[in-house]
KENU-58051 format. One line per 3 residues: number of its first residue (from 1); their letters; for each residue x, z, y of C-alpha. Coordinates in steps of 0.5 Angstrom, whole numbers, plus 500, padded with zeros to 3 digits. Layout:
N
NUM	a	X,Z,Y | ...
***
This chain:
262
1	xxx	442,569,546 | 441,563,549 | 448,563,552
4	xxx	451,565,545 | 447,559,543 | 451,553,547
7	xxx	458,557,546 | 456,556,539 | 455,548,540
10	xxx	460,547,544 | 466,550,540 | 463,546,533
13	xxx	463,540,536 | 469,541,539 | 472,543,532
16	xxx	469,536,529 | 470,531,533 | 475,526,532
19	xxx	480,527,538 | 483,519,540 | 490,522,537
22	xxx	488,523,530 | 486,515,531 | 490,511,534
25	xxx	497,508,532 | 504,507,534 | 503,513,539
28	xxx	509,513,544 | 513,518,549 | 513,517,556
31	xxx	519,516,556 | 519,511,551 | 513,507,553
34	xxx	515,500,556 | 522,498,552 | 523,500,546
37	xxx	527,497,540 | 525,499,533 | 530,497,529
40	xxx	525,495,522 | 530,497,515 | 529,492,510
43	xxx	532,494,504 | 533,489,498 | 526,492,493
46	xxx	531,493,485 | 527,491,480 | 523,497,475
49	xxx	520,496,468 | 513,492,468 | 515,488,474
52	xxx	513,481,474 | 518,475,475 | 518,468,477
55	xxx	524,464,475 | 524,457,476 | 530,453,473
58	xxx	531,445,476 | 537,441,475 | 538,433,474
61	xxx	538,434,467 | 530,435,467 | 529,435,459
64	xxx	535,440,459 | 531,444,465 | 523,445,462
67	xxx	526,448,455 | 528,454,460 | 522,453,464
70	xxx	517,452,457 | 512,457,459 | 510,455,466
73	xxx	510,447,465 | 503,450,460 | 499,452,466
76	xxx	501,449,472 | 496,446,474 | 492,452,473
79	xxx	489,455,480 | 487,462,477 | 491,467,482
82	xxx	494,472,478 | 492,471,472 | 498,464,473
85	xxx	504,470,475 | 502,474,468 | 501,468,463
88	xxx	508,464,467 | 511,470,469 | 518,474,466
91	xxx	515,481,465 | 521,486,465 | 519,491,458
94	xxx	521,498,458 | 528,498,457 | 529,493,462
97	xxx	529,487,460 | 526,480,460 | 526,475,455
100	xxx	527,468,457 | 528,462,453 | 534,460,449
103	xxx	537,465,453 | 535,471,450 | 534,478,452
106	xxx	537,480,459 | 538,485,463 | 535,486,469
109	xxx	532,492,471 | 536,496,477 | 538,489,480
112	xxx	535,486,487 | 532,478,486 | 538,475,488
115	xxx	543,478,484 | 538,477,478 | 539,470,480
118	xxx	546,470,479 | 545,473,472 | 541,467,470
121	xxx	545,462,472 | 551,464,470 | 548,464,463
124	xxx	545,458,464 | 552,454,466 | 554,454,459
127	xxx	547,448,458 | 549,445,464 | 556,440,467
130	xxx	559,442,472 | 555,447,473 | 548,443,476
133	xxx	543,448,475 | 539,451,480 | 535,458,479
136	xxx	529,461,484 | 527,468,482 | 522,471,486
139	xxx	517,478,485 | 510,475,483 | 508,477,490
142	xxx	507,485,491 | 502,489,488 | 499,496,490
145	xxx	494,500,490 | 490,504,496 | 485,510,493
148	xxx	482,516,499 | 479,515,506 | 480,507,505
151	xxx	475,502,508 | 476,498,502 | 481,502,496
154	xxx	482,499,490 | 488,494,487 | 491,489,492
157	xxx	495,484,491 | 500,480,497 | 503,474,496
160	xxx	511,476,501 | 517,478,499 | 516,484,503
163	xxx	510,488,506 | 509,493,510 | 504,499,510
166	xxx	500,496,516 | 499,490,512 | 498,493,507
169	xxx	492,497,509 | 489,492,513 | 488,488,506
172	xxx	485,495,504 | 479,495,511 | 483,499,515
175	xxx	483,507,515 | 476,511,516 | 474,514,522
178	xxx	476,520,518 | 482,519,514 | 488,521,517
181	xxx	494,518,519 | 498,523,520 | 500,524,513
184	xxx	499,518,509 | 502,518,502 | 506,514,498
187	xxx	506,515,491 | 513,511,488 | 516,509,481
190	xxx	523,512,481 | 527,511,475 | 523,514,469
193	xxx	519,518,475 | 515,518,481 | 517,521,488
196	xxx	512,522,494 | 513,520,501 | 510,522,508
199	xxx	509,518,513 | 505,518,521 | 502,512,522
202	xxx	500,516,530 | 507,515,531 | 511,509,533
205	xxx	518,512,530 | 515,510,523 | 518,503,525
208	xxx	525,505,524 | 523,509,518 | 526,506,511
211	xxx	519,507,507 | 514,503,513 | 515,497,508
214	xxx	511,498,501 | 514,497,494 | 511,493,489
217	xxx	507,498,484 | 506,503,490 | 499,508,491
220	xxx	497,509,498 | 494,515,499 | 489,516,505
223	xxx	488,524,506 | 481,526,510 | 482,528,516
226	xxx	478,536,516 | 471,534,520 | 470,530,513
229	xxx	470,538,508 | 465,541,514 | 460,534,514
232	xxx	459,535,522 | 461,528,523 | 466,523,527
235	xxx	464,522,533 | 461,526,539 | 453,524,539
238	xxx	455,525,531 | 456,531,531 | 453,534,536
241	xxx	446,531,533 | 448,535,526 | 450,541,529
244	xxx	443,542,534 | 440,541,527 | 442,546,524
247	xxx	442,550,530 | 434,548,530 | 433,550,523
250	xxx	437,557,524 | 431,558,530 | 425,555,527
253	xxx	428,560,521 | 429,567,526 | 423,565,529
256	xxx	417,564,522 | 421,570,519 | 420,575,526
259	xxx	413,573,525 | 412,574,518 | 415,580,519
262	x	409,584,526
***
């Protein structure tokens, strides 16, 4: 009886315990241990409805340039974080469009930063001699959100034109001893729908990977790694505290009802 007792033991704390494995990131192969390159995929980020936008339009005609700059001169000495982007920045609506002033309604929806700038100043050179006018777009920083086994989750906001996932999640306290890196998930805006990608944070490959930068508008999903359903704990002592208690528990138990029973 004894002897079944400790198999016992020994075989759930075995199963709950949290392996190195599951918990430490960018993992390499032996082979690959010492000099490997990664090449980082920076894709240009395509503007999608309900995107905020700074524009900011300079030229030597400074009269000419605050009518396109109307709404941002109203608040510019404001320190108040988003709340400035909101009130000062373009918001593309549904159709995907902004609405600047005199210009109108544009189309930007689809279009990177740099081409929207293009769109803009070409606009703007019927204003302005020989072309003068410069023009600034940039995402008012990248917005995400982290919900599941997060430190921190919640809605965050970093001020870059790129982010990537770690970043993205040290903002967010870092994942917990119990979530799990093997199987993050990203929920993205796609068009008019979402799609959901994996990624493998335990695994150094993720670097090359097109995805291991963050979209604005993206959900970090943390998943739970399976010590956490069966409630045993994350370390060794952890687990071995719970599971002896429960093996204390089941004896005491036996042991009063043999008892009662003579």
């Amino acid at each position: 009886m004894r002897k079944v007792l400790v198999l016992t033991l020994l075989a759930l704390v075995a199963v709950s315990c949290v392996s190195k494995k599951r918990l430490t990131y960018l993992q390499q192969s032996e082979e690959n241990a010492d000099s490997t390159v990664y090449q980082l995929q920076r894709n240009k980020y395509n503007v999608q409805p309900n995107d905020i936008l700074n524009i900011n339009v300079r030229s030597f005609d400074k009269e000419t340039s605050e009518l396109f700059n109307s709404s941002q001169t109203q608040v510019t000495n404001l320190n108040a974080g988003d709340l400035v982007f909101y009130l000062t920045g373009y918001t593309v609506d549904l159709n995907g469009d902004i609405d600047m002033p005199i210009l109108g309604k544009i189309n930007v929806a689809g279009n990177n930063t740099t081409e929207i700038k293009t769109l803009v100043e070409t606009q703007l050179n019927n204003f302005f001699r020989d072309n003068a006018v410069y023009v600034t777009v940039q995402l008012a920083g990248v917005r995400y959100s982290v919900i599941g086994d997060a430190a921190r989750p919640g809605k965050y906001v970093i001020y870059q034109n790129q982010v990537n996932i770690f970043e993205a999640l040290a903002m967010a306290g870092d994942i917990t001893m119990v979530g799990d890196r093997r199987e993050i998930e990203i929920v993205r805006q796609k068009g008019t729908g979402v799609e959901i990608l994996q990624l493998d944070l335990t695994d150094s490959q993720v670097l090359s990977n097109p995805d291991f930068f963050i979209q604005p508008n993206d959900i970090i999903n943390v998943k739970p790694l399976g010590v956490k359903s069966f409630g045993i704990g994350t370390t060794g002592f952890q687990s071995f505290a719970a599971v002896l208690g429960v093996l204390a528990s089941t004896a005491t138990l036996i042991f009063t009802l043999s008892q009662l029973s003579k």
